[in-house]
N, C-alpha and C positions, 0 to 999 in steps of 0.2 A: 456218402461222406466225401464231399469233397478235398475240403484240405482239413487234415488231420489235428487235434486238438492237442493231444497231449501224445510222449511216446509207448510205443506199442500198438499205437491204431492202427498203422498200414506201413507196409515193409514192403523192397521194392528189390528185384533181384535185377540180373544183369551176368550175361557170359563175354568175358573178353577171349580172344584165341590169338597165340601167338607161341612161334618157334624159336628154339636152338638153333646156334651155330650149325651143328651137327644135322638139320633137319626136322627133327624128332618135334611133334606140336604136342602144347602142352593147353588145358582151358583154367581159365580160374570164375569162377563165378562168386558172384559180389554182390552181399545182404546187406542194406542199404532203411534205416530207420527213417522214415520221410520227414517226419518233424521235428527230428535231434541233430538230423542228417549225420548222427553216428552209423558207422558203418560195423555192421553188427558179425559178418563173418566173410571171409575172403578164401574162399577153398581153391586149391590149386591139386592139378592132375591132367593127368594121360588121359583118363574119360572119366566124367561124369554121366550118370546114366541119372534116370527121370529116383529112379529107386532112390540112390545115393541122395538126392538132391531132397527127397522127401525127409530120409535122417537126417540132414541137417538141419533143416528146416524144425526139426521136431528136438534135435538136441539146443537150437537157439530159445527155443520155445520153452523148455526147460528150466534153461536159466534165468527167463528173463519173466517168463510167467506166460500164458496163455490168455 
């Protein structure tokens, strides 16, 4: 499937990195609906792990249907 038809087809993620003043790096990763280009969830933190990344994924999916 190329380019997606209606939303919910294909979701498209993305990690931005970027610090505080202080130093301290923070990431936010960015759920991104390809043909509403609504942007479906923007989690910010200290670390994302592969794990975290799958619960959100699965609590978007929730809400929005599978």
């Amino acid at each position: 499937m190329a380019v997606p038809q209606g939303p919910n087809q294909r979701w498209s993620l993305d990690f931005v990195s970027d610090s505080l003043s202080c130093g301290r790096r923070f990431r936010i990763l960015n759920v991104i609906d390809d043909f509403s280009r609504e942007c479906l969830a923007a989690v910010v933190d200290t670390s994302l792990s592969g794990d975290r990344v799958g619960r959100e994924l699965d609590r978007i999916a929730e809400m929005r249907g599978y």
